[in-house]
N, C-alpha and C positions, 0 to 999 in steps of 0.2 A: 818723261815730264810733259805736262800740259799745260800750254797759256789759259790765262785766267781774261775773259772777254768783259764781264762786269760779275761782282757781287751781288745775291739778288737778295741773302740775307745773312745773319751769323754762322749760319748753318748747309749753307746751298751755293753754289756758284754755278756760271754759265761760263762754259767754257766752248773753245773750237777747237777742233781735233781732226784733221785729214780731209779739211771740207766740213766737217757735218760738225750742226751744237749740238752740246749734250750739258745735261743736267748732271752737278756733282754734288752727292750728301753726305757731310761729316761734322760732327756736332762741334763747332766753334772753329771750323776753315775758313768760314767767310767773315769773321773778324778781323774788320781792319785789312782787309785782300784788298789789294789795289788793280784795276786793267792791265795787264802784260805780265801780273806776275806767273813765275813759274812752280805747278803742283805737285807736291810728294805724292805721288798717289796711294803709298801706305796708310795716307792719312784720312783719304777715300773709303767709305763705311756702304755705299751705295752708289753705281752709274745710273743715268736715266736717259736711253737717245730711241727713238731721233725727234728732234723735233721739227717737223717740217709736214706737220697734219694740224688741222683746228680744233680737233681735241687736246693735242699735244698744246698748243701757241695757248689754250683755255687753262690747261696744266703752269704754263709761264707766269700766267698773269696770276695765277694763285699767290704768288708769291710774293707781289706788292699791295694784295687785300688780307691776308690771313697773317696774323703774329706768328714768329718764328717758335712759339713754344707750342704751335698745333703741329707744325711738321717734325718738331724733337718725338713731344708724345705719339705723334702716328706708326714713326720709325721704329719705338719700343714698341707698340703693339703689332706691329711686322713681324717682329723679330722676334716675339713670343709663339704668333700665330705660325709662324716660319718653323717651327722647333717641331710642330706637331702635325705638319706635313712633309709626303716624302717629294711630291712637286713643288716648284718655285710657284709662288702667286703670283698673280699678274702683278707688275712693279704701276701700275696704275693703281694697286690698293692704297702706295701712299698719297698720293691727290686724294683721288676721292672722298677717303678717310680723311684728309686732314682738315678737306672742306665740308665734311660732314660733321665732325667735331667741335669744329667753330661754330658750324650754325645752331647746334646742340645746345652750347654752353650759353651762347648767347639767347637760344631763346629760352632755356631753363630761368636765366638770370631775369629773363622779362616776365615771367610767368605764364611762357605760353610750350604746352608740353601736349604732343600728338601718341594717341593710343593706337601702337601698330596690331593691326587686323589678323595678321597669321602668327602673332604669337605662339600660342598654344601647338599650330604646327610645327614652329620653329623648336618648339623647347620639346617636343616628342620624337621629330625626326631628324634634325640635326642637333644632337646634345651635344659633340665637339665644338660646333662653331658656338652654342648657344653660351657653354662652359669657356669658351674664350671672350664672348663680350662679355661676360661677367667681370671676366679678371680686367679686362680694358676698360668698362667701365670705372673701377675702383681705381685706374691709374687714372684715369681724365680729370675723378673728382678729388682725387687727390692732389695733381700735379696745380690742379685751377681753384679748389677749396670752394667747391658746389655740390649740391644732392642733384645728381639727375635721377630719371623717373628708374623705376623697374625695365621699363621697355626699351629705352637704351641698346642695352643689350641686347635684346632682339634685331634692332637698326643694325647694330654693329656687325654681329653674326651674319643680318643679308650681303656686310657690302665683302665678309670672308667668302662667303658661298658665291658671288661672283668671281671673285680674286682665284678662287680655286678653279674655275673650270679653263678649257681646251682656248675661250676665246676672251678678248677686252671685252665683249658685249654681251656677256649672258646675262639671262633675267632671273635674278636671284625668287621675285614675286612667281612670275609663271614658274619656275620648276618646283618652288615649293607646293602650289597649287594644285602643279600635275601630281607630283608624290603622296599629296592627301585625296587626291579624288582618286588615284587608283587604288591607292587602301583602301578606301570607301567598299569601292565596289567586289574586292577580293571578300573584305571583311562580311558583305551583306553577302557575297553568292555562296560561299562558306558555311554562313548561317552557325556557327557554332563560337562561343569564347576562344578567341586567342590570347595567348597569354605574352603580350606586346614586349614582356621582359627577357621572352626567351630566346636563345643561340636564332634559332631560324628566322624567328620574327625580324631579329636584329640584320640578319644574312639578308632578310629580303626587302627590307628597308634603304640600305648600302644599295642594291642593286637598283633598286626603284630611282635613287639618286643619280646614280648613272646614267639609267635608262634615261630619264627626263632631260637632262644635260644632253645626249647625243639629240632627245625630237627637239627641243628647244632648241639647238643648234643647230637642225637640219642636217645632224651627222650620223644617221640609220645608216647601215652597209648594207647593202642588196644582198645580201649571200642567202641563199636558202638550200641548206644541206637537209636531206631526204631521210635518211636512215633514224637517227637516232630519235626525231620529228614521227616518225611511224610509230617507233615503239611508244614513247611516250602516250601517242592517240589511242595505241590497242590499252597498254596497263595504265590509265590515270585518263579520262574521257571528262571527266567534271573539272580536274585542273584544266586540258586543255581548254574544257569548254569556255573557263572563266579567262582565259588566254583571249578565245578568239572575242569574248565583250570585253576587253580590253581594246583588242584589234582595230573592232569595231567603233571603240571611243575615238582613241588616235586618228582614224581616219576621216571622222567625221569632223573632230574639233582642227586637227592640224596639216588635215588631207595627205597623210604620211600612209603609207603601205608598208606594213609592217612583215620583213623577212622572215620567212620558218624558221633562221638562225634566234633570233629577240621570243618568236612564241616560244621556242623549246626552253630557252633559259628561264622565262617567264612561267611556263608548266612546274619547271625544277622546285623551284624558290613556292608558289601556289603548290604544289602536291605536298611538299614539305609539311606547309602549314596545315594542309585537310587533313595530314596523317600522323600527326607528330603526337598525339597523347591516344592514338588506336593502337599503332603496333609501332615497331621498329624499322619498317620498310623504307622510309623515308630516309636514314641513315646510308642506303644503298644508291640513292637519288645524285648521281655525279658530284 
């Protein structure tokens, strides 16, 4: 059981626990809680600690500016997004989101509605997240009885692709960015149609997402294993090639050195796509 320190809305309580506060979410706990009461914690739906950072104390105050029915609805679209990941999000998605939501609603309500700029990368290279603000949108406008825009969804999907990586601080903007400039440039040195809908395409997109998540985070592994890096160079010399002007991006734009481990995997996914509608070789490609 845990003391209840104050109620911060119908739905949220602060509480203290062994020294540290921590944030508790369950839809209708903090009705009517009083200071000192004692908490079922079955009845506990979400913990949120520590709070003892300026992000976190910014996360606090959320809760005396935003109505209780933007953290109910943020919590179901967690809980949706939650279902279709095999990682935990960052539990920062419900702030963010829930202060993202209000400002939404409220500016839709004003008539003032922002046209997000990587759309279209959004709704090509992340179709899960893009298919989850969809459905979140239709709960928001539902739950508040408003039309928000199209793009909505898009906002919503950046702040998944955040919530989803390694850290609190990824840049949902920059890793989208990286993942269509390196299309870009696969697609141009390629020089031939790819057919964006297919198995490989799909395989090398997923990694591009990754990939961009580790430079964004400054989390490349030094490893550079020799052998399989050889072979690739002798049988496939155009994928690597388009490897090492990738290489060559990276380093200029985020001064990263990229390990013969990231080119090899990089060759992989690129040879796939040079050789996918020539012959079958590609199917042998690790």
């Amino acid at each position: 059981m845990i003391k209840v320190k104050k109620s911060l809305n119908n739905s949220m309580l602060l509480v203290d626990h062994n020294q540290q506060q921590m944030i508790l979410f369950g839809k209708g706990i903090g009705f009517g809680t009083k200071p000192g009461t004692l908490i079922d914690m079955t009845h506990v739906e979400q913990v949120f600690i520590p709070l003892d950072t300026l992000k976190s104390r910014h996360f606090l105050s959320l809760t005396d500016s935003i109505p209780t029915a933007f953290f109910d609805v943020a919590h179901d679209i967690v809980e949706l997004a939650q279902r279709q990941y095999v990682k935990p999000l960052n539990s920062v998605l419900f702030f963010t989101l829930a202060e993202h939501l209000h400002y939404a609603v409220e500016r839709s309500r004003t008539g003032l509605n922002f046209v997000n700029k990587l759309s279209w990368e959004i709704k090509r290279y992340y179709q899960r997240e893009y298919a989850l603000g969809v459905q979140a949108k239709e709960l928001v406008c539902a739950q508040f009885d408003i039309a928000l825009p199209d793009d909505e969804a898009v906002n919503i999907a950046f702040h998944l692709i955040n919530a989803s990586g390694d850290t609190e601080n990824s840049d949902a903007h920059q890793q989208v960015q990286l993942v269509n400039r390196i299309a870009e440039i696969v697609r141009y040195k390629i020089n031939k149609n790819i057919d964006i809908n297919s198995i490989d395409y799909r395989r090398f997109i997923t990694h591009l997402r990754y990939f961009a998540e580790r430079v964004i985070g400054q989390k490349i592994a030094s490893r550079n294993s020799d052998n399989f890096y050889q072979e690739l160079l002798k049988f496939y010399p155009i994928a690597m090639s388009i490897a090492w002007t990738i290489r060559d991006y990276i380093q200029e734009k985020y001064h990263i050195v990229l390990p013969k481990d990231e080119l090899t995997w990089l060759t992989i996914h690129i040879g796939r796509l040079a050789t996918s509608d020539e012959n079958e070789e590609s199917s042998d490609l690790g």
